[in-house]
Phi, psi and omega in degrees: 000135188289155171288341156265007149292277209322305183292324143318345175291316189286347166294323187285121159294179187292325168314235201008296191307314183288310197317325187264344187286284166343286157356254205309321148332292198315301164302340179055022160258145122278123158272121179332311170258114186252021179278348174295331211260337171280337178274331186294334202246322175289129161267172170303315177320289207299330191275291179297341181266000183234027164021047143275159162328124188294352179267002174283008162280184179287341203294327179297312161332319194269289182319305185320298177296321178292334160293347183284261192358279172344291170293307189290335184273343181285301186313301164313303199267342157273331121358284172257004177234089171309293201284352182298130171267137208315324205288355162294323188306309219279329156299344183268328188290307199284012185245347167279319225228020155281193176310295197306325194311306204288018167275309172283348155312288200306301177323311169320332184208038169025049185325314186316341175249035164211014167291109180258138194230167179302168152295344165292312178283344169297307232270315190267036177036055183289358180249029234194304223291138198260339168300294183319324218258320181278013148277318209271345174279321162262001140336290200272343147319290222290276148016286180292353186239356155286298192301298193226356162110176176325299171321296171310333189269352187256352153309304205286336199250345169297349200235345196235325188250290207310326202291335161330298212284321193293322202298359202070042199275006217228344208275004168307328181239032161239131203288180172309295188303305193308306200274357186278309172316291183308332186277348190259306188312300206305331236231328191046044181308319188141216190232125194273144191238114146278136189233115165302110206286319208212147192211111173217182194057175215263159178335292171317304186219085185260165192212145196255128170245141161250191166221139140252151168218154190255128168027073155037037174247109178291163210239291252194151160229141162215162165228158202199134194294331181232162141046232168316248165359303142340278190291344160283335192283288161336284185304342157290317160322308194299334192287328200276345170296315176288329162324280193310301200255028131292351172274007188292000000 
């Protein structure tokens, strides 16, 4: 074991130690390494002030995880959304992997308290800090994907980030027609169609009707200044008629 694990193992008191014992408990991993995992949990603060290596904070670990992230979720999401067009992937992705997200992640498996931090960033309360708490998440991507590989890392994300994604907690940046589709695919229901019903008012300001239909039953009518608009409009009505009637 290299020697500034050590000196960090002698820094940890016996709490600090049960505390990462709890963790992996907590997490269902036990790690191979468990100074990887203790590294994933180190700020910088706690690294000046018990003078390890600088390199023994987290940050290298955080650049690591967030390229994890990137991919097992780019994977996830081309995967279950066939009909998704890449600038959707790519708006759906960034709104899973920001800062508030990976904060609710890390709230979630209550990371923060298990963050070892100086005594200055405790007092000003870093460990509440919402950047910190989402370095520390990916961090701990980053931690796990060293330890134990791709596969572990898209177990750990089967349980904690996708299901988020599947329940719609993301569907804020997904337009209607996308999420009407996937619910339909996903559903395996048929096939969805839209058709402009209606073209009314003068050139200048014309306005549009769409209709959607499921196997030719209509789900949603929109109107719309263009189109494009018509048919989001539609496809929003159809969501909420699927909505009211699974609440049924």
């Amino acid at each position: 074991m290299p020697r500034s694990i050590k000196k960090k193992e002698k820094k940890l008191g016996i709490k600090q130690k049960l505390l990462f014992e709890e963790l992996q408990e907590k997490i269902g991993i036990t790690f191979t390494d468990e100074s990887m995992l203790i590294q994933a949990f180190t700020h910088s603060s706690y690294v000046n002030e018990h003078r390890i290596k600088p390199s023994e904070d987290n940050e290298r670990l955080e650049f690591l995880g967030d390229a994890v992230l990137e991919l097992t979720v780019s994977q996830f999401l081309f995967k279950n959304y066939p009909s998704m067009t890449e600038g959707d992937l790519t708006k759906l992705r960034a709104a899973i992997v920001c800062e508030p997200s990976l904060v609710n992640f890390a709230h979630q498996l209550s990371f923060g308290t298990y963050v070892l931090l100086g005594k200055g960033e405790e007092l000003t309360g870093g460990r509440e800090r919402p950047a910190l708490l989402a370095d520390v998440f990916e961090a701990f991507i980053g931690a796990l994907y060293l330890d134990q590989g791709l596969d572990k890392v898209v177990g750990f994300l089967e349980k904690v980030v996708y299901p988020k994604i599947s329940e719609g907690a993301f569907s804020h940046v997904m337009d209607y027609k996308s999420q009407l589709q996937e619910i339909v695919q996903r559903n395996g229901q048929g096939s969805i169609e839209y058709l402009i019903v209606q073209e009314k008012g003068p050139a200048h300001n014309r306005e549009f009707v769409s209709k959607v239909t499921l196997n030719a039953e209509i789900l949603g009518l929109g109107v719309g200044k263009s189109k494009k608009e018509a048919e989001q409009k539609a496809a929003q009505q159809a969501l909420e008629k699927l909505k009211s009637e699974k609440q049924k």
